[in-house]
C-alpha positions in Angstrom: 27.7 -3.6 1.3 26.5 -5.7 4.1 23.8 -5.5 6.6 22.7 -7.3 9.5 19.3 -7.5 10.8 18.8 -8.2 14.7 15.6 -9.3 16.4 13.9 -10.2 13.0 10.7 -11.4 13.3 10.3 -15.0 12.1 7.3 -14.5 10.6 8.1 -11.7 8.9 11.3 -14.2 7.4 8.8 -16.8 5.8 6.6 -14.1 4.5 9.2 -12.5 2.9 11.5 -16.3 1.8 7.3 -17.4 0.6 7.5 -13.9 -1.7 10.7 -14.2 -2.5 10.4 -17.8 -3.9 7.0 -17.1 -5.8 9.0 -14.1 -7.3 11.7 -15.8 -8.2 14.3 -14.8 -6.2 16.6 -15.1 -3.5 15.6 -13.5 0.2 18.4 -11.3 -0.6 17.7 -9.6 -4.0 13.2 -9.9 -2.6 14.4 -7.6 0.4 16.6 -5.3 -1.8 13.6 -5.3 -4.6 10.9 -4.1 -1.4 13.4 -1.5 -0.6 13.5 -0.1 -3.5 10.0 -0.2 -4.5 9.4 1.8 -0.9 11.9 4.1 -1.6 11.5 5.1 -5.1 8.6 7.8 -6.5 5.8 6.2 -8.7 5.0 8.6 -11.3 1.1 8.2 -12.2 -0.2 8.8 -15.4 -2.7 11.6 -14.9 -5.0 10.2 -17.3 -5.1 6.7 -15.4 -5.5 8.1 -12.3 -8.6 10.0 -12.7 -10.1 6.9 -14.6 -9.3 4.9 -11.8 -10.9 7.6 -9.7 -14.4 7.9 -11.6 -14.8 4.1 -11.5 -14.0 4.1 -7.8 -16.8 7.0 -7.6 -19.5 5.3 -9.5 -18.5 1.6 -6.9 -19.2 4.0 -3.8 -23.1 3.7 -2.6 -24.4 7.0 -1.0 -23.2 11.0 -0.7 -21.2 12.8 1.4 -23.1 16.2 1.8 -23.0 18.9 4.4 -25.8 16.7 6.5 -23.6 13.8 6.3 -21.1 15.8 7.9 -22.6 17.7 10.4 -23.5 14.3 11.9 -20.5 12.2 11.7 -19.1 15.7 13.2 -21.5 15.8 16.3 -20.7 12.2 16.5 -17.0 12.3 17.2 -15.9 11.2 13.6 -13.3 14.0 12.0 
């Protein structure tokens, strides 16, 4: 199958042709390979994911309690 692209960005062409050639591949088969990435489900491995979420807890500096809150409420944040 075929597709054409129209109005494509040139930027966005030597982004993807740089990727694409530090991949080791064609434009063609670096587009196709981004598609399907984007399009395809990542299963997570349960055990990996809360790992990955305890370190990310013990990097963050500070709490988010019910004070915290209530102000970043009253100041417009949701």
């Amino acid at each position: 199958m075929n597709v054409t692209l129209k109005d494509f960005p040139p930027e966005l062409h030597s982004k993807l042709k740089s990727l694409a050639e530090s991949s080791g591949r064609s434009l063609n088969r670096q587009i196709v390979h981004l598609l399907e990435a984007a399009t395809t489900p990542r299963r997570v491995d349960d055990t990996e994911l809360m790992h990955r979420i305890r370190a990310n807890r013990t990097r963050m500096q500070g709490t988010v309690d019910r004070e915290f809150m209530e102000r970043a409420i009253s100041e417009g944040r949701k």
